[in-house]
C-alpha positions in Angstrom: 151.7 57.0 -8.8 148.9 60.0 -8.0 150.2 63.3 -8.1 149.0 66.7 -7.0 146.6 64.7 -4.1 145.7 66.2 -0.6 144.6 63.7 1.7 142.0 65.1 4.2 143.1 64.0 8.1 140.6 61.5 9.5 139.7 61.4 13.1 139.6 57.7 14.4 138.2 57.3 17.9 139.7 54.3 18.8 139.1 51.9 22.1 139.4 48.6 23.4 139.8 46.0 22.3 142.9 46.9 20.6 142.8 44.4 17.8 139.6 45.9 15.9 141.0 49.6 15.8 144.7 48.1 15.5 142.8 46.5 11.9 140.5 49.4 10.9 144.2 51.6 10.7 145.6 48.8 8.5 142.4 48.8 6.5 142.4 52.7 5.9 145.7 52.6 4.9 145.6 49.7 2.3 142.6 51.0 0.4 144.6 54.4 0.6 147.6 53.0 -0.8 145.4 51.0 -3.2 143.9 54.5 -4.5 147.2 56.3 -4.7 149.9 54.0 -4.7 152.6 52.8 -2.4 154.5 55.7 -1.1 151.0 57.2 0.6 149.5 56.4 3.8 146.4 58.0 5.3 146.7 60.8 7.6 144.9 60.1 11.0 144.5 61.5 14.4 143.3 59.0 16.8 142.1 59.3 20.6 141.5 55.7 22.5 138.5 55.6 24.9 137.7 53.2 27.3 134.7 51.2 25.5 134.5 49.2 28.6 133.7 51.7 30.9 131.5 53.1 28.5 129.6 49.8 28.5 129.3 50.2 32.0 127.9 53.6 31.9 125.5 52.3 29.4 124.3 49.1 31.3 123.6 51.3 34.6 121.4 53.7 32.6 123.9 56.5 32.7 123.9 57.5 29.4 125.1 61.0 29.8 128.4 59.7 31.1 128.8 57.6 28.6 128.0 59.8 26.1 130.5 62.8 27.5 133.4 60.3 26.5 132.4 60.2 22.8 131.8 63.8 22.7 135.4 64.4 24.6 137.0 62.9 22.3 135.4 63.7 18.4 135.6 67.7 19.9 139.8 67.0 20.5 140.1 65.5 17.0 138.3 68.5 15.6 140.4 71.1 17.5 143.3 68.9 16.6 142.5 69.3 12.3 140.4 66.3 11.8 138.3 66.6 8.5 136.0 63.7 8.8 135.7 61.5 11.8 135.0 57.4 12.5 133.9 55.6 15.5 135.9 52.2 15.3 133.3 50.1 17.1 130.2 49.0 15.9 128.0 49.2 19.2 129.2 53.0 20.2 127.7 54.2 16.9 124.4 53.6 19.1 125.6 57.6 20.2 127.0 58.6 17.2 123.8 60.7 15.8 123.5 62.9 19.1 127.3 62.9 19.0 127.1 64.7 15.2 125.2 67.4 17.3 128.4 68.0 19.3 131.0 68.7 16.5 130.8 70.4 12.9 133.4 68.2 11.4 131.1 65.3 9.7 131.0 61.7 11.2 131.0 58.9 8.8 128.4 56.6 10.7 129.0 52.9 9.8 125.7 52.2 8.5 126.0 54.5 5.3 128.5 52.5 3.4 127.1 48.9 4.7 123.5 50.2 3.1 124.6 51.4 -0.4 127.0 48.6 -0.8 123.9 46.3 -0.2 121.5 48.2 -2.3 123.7 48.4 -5.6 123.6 44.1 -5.6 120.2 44.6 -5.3 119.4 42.7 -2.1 116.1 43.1 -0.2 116.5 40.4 2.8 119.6 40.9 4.6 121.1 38.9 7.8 122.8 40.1 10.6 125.5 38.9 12.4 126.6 41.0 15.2 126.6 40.8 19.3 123.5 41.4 20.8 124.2 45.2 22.2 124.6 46.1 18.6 121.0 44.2 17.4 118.7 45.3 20.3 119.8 48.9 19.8 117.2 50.6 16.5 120.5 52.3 14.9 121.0 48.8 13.1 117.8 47.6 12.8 116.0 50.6 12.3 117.8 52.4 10.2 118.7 49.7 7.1 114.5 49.2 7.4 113.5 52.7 6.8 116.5 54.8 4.7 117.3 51.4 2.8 114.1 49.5 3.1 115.9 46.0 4.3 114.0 43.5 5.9 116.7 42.2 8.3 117.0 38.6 9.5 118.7 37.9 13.0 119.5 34.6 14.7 117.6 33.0 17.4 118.4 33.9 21.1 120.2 30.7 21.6 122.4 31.4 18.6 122.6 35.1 20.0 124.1 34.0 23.2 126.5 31.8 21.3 127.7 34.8 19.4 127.9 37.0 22.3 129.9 34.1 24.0 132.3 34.1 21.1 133.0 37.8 20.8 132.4 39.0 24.2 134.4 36.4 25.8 136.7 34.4 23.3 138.1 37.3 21.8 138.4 39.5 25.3 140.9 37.2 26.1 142.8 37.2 22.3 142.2 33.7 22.0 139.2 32.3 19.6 138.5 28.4 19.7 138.4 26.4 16.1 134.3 25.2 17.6 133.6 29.3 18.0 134.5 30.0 14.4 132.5 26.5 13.2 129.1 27.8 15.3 129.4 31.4 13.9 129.9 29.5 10.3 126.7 27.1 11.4 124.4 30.2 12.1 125.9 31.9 8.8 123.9 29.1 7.2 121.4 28.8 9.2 120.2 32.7 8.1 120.8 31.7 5.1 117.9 28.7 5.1 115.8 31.9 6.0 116.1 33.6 3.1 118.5 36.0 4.0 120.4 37.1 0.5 123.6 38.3 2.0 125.3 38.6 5.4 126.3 41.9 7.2 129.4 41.1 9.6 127.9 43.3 12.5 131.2 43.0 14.8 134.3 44.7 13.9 135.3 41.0 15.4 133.0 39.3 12.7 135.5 39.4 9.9 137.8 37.3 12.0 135.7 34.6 12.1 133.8 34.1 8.8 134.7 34.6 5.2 133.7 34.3 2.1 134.5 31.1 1.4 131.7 29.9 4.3 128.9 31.4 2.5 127.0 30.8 -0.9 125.5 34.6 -0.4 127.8 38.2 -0.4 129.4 38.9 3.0 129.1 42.5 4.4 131.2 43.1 6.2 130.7 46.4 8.0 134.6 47.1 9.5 135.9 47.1 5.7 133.4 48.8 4.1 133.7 51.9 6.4 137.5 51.9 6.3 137.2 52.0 2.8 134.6 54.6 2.6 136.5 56.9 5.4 139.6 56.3 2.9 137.9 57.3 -0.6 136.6 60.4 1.4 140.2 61.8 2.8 141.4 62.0 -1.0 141.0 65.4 -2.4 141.9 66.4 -5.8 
């Protein structure tokens, strides 16, 4: 067992739906036990928001609304003693760079750990599966083509609908259909056929569906590999 170890307190702004941020906290805390042992457990703050009404805010152009939330929150997990904080949703990190601006504690933004852990297997031509609010917006895109010079495949629009269908509608309701796990499996492959030489899982939903096992190329998958990064950096020694 690790001795003499401080565990910095992350800030986790959670929101709906509840199973993604219900499995980032069970994530953080295995890959904490798994670098200390069994008797620790991460120490975390967490304040919900309503990622719906966000969305709403969003869709009718009223961005500063929707951006007030975010900052409402991160600034109560700083007063609270957060030393780093997360956004546990892949779409919202669309605010998380002007949210930064808002707070002095550090935000670990989603994209950082998805990036390096692509670069060190030495991948150039990367797929993305994720719903389409997450792959119109540049902060996916945009950022693993310039800081980690990606060239990033996406699936057709058709397939893109299907997706959305899948997470925007299947797992709303908690319920996902054996034919919406087989589809997202089906365009898996079909990225594949283009070349793509690994997969990032763009939904925190994404890991649900697919696995290993489904694909001859390495699965990203963006939920885990920020748990586990906002895990290694709360230990102090």
């Amino acid at each position: 067992m690790a001795t003499d170890i401080s565990l910095k307190c992350i800030g986790l702004i959670g929101g709906l739906p509840s199973r993604p941020t219900a499995e980032y906290y069970r994530l953080i805390n295995q890959a904490t036990r798994d670098q200390l042992g069994d008797f620790y457990a991460a120490r975390t703050l967490m304040i919900p928001v309503d990622a719906s009404l966000i969305e709403q805010y969003q869709n009718r152009g009223q961005i500063g609304q929707a951006l007030q939330i975010m900052i409402d929150a991160a600034l109560r997990l700083e007063r609270d003693g957060a030393d780093v904080i997360i956004i546990l949703s892949n779409s919202l990190h669309s605010m998380a760079y002007k949210l930064q601006e808002r707070v002095a504690v550090p935000l670990l933004h989603i994209i950082e750990p998805t990036g390096q852990a692509i670069q060190k297997q030495g991948i150039v031509k990367i797929g993305l599966l994720c719903s389409a609010s997450s792959k119109d917006t540049d902060f996916y895109k945009a950022r693993l083509q310039d800081q980690f010079k990606l060239t990033v495949v996406a699936p057709n629009s058709i397939d893109q609908g299907i997706i959305d269908n899948i997470v925007g509608e299947q797992f709303a309701q908690g319920k996902v259909l054996a034919a919406g796990r087989q589809e997202c499996r089906r365009i898996l492959q079909d990225l594949i056929i283009l070349g793509a030489q690994g997969i990032i899982l763009g939904c925190t939903e994404m890991g649900l569906l697919v696995s290993q096992a489904d694909s001859s190329v390495p699965l990203f998958d963006m939920m885990e590999l920020h748990a586990l990064a906002a895990a290694e950096q709360s230990v102090c020694d």
